[in-house]
C-alpha positions in Angstrom: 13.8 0.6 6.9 11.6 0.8 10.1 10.1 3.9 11.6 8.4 3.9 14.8 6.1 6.3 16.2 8.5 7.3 19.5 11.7 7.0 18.0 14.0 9.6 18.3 14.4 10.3 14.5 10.9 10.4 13.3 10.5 13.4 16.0 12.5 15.3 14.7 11.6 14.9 10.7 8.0 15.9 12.8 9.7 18.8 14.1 11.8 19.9 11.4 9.3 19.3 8.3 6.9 22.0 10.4 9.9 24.4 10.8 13.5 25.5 11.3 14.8 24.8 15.0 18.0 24.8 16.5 19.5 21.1 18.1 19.5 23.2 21.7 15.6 23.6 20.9 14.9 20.5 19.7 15.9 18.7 22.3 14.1 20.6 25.1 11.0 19.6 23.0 11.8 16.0 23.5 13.8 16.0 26.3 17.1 14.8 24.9 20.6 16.4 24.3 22.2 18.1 21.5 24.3 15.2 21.0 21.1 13.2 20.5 19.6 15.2 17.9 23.1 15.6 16.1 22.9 11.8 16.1 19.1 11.7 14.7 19.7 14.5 12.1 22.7 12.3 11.0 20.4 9.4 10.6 17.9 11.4 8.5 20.9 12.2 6.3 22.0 8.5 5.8 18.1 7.9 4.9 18.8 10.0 2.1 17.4 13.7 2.8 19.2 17.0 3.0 19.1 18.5 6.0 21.4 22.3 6.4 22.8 24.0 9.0 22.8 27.6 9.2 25.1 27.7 12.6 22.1 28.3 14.4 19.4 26.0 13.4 18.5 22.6 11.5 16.3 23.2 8.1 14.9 20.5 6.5 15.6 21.2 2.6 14.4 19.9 -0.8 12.2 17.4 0.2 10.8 14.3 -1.7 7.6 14.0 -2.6 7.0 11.0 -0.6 10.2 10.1 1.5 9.8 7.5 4.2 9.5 9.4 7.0 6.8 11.2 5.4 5.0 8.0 4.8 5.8 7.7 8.4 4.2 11.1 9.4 1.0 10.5 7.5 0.7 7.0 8.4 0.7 8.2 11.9 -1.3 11.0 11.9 -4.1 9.4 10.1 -4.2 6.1 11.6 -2.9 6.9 15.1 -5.3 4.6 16.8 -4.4 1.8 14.7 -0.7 1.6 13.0 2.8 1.9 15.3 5.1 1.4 13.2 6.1 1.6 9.0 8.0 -0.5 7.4 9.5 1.2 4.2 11.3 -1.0 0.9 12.6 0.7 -2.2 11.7 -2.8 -3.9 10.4 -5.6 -1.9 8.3 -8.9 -3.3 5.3 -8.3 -1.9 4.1 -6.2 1.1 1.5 -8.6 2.0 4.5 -11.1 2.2 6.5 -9.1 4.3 3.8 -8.4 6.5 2.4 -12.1 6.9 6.5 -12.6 7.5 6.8 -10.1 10.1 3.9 -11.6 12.0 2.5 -8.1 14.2 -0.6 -5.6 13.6 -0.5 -2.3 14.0 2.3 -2.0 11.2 2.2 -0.1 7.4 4.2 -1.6 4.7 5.5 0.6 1.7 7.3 -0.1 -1.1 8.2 1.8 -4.0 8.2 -1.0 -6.2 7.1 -4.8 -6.5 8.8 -7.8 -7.8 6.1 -10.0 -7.0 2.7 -7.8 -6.2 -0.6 -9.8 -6.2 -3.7 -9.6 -6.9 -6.6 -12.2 -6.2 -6.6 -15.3 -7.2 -2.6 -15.1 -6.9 -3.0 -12.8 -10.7 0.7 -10.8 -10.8 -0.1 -6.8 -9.8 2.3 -4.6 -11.9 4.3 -2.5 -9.3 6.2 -0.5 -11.1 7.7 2.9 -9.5 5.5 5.7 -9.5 2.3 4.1 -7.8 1.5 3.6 -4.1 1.5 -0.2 -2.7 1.1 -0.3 0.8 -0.3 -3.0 3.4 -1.9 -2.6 6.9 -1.7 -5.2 9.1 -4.8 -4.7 11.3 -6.2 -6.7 14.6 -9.6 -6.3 14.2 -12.7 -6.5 17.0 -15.0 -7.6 14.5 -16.6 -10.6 14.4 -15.5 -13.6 12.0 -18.8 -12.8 9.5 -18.1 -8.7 9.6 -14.6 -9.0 8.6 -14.7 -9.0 4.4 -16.2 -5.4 4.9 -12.7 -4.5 6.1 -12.2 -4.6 2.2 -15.4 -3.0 0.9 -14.2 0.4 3.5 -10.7 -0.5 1.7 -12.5 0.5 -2.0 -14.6 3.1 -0.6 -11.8 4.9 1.1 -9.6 4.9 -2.1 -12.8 5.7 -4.3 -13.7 8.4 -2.6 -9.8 9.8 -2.7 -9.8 10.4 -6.7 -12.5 12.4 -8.7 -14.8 10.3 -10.8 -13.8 6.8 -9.3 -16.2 3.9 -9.1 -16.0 0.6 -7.4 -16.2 -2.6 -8.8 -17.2 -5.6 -6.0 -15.6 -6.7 -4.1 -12.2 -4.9 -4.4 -11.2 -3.2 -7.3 -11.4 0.7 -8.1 -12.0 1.9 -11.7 -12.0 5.1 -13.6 -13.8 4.9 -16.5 -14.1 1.4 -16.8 -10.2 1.2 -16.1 -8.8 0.1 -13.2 -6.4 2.2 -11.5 -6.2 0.3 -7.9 -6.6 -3.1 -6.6 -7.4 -4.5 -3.0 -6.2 -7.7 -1.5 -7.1 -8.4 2.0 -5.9 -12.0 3.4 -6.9 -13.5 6.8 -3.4 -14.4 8.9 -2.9 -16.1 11.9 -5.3 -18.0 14.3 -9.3 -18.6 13.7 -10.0 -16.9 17.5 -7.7 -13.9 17.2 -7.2 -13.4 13.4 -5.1 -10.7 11.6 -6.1 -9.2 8.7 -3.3 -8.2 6.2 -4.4 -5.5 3.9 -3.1 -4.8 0.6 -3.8 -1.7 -1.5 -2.1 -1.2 -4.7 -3.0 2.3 -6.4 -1.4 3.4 -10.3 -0.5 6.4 -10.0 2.3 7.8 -12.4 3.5 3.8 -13.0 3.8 2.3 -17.0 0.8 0.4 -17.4 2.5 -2.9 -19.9 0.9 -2.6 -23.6 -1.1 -5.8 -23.0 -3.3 -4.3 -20.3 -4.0 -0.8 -21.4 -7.6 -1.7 -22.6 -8.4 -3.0 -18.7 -6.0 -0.9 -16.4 -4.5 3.0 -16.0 -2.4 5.1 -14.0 -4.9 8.1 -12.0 -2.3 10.6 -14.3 -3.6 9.6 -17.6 -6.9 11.5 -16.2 -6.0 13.8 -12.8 -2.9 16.0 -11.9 -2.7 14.4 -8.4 1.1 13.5 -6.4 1.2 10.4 -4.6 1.2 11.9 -1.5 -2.0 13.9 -2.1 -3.7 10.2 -3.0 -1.9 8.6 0.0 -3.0 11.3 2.4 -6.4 11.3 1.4 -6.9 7.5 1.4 -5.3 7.0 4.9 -7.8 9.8 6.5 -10.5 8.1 4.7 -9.9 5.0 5.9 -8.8 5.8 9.0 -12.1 7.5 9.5 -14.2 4.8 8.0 -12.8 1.7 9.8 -13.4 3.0 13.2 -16.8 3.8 12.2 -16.9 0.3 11.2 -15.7 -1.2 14.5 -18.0 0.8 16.6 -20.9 -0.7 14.4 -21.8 1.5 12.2 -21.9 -0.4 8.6 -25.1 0.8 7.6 -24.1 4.3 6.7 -20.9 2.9 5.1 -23.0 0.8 3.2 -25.1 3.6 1.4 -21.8 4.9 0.7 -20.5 2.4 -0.5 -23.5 1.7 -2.7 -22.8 5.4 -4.2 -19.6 4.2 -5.7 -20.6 1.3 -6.6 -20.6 0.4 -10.2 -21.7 -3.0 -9.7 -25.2 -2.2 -8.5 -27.6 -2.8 -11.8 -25.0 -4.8 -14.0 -25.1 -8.0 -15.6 -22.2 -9.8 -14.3 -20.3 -13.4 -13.6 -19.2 -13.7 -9.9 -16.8 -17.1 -10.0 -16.8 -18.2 -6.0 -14.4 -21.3 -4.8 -18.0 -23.5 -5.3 -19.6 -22.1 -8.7 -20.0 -19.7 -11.7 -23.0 -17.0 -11.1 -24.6 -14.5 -13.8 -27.3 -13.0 -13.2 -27.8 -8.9 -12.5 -26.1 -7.4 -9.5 -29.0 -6.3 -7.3 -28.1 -4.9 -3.9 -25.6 -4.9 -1.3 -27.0 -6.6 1.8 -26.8 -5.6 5.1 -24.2 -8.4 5.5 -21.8 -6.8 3.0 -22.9 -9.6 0.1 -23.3 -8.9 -3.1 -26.8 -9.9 -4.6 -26.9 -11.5 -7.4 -30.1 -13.0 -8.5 -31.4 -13.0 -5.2 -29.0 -15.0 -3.4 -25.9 -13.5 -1.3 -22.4 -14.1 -2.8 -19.6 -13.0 -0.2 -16.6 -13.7 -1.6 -15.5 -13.9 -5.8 -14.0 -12.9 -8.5 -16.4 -10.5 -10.7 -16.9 -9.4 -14.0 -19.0 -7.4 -15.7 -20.2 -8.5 -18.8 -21.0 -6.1 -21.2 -23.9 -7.0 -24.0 -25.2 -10.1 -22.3 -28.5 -10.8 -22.1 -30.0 -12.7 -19.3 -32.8 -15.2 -20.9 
């Protein structure tokens, strides 16, 4: 299902989901006829929500807590300078798939559920209903070097969304040692004029399997909090956070980013495409790299080991 920003029927789930209005009213607002809106409020029906009619008015009734064209509306309001268009699945393969597929920036992809989410190092995300997986495709002005901080924002934005969350570098957010949302951001596209497909994957009322309950956990074993709540909050953060970081101004993101991070003083083994590195986690540079032992690591797969002793 796609939902764009100007289309007829996404104005008037805007206009409706504020307040009751009759079609005559409506389509003064936007300029079109009764017939128009009968047409678009028809549509919203076939999408699955209950809209009345009192005789006099449209009312927008029993919505969901997170119905496509409220993904729409929040999508839009919070990254208005940045996303067009949302692209909504009730199961899909992956988002990042679809959105490598589809080719264009300035799009949201949201699906319900998964059949084949990923992690890094191609590692199979659980997507089960009941958690948020989403990916932006973005056309960043950055240069080539400033683009993995695109996912470091990514953590910080969903971190700072749900109490007591910590990051673990590069791209993984974790309550109580538990990890409750991953990040996946892939380069797509050509070298000069690169698009950066940006997955996010949050648990958020979704069965965690048996086998990785000691590692992973849905945000409602701990916090009362609706999807939409998390997906409203995550989207103004980052919408917020990645303009700041396209006007140049990392080095505040960075000490808040460091806040949250819980990688900063930990023993840990970073495995890059090259080599295996332990050593303790120092620093975050200036560059976005994780420093491990003094040297700069921009890119790997991290973990923390607990009772290891460096010699």
């Amino acid at each position: 299902m796609r939902i764009k920003k100007q289309s007829t029927d996404y104005q008037v789930y805007k206009i409706l989901s504020e307040k009751q209005m009759s079609g005559e009213e409506i389509g003064k607002m936007l300029g079109i006829t009764r017939s128009a809106v009968w047409k678009a409020v028809n549509k919203l029906r076939d999408y699955g929500l209950k809209v009345e009619s009192t005789g006099r008015s449209y009312i927008l009734v029993d919505k969901d807590e997170l119905n496509p064209f409220e993904v729409a509306d929040i999508t839009f309001k919070r990254l208005d300078d940045h996303i067009d268009e949302v692209i909504y699945y009730e199961t899909t393969d992956s988002t990042n798939e679809r959105a490598k597929e589809y080719g264009k920036s300035k799009v949201l992809f949201f699906a319900e559920s998964q059949t084949a989410g990923k992690g890094r190092l191609g590692r199979k995300w659980e997507s089960q209903k009941g958690g948020l997986y989403f990916t932006l495709s973005l056309d960043p002005t950055l240069e080539y070097s400033e683009l993995p901080k695109i996912t470091l924002v990514a953590g910080l934005s969903v971190a700072e969304a749900i109490p007591k969350a910590k990051i673990k570098w590069p791209n993984d957010v974790l309550i109580r040692g538990k990890k409750v949302c991953g990040i996946l951001s892939e380069l797509y596209g050509e070298m000069e004029n690169p698009m950066i497909v940006l997955g996010i994957g949050i648990n958020v009322s979704n069965p965690i399997p048996d086998e990785l309950k000691d590692v992973a956990a849905s945000i409602g074993e701990f916090f009362d909090l609706s999807r939409r709540e998390i997906f409203d909050l995550v989207l103004a953060n980052f919408g917020k956070y990645y303009q700041r970081l396209l006007e140049g101004e990392w080095s505040d993101l960075r000490k808040k980013f460091l806040k949250k991070c819980e990688t900063i003083g930990k023993v840990v083994k970073v495995t890059t495409s090259a080599e295996e590195i332990i050593g303790v986690a120092e620093d975050l540079s200036e560059n976005g790299a994780l420093i491990v032992n003094g040297r700069e690591v921009y890119a790997g797969d991290c973990i923390h080991l607990r009772n290891f002793k460096i010699q």
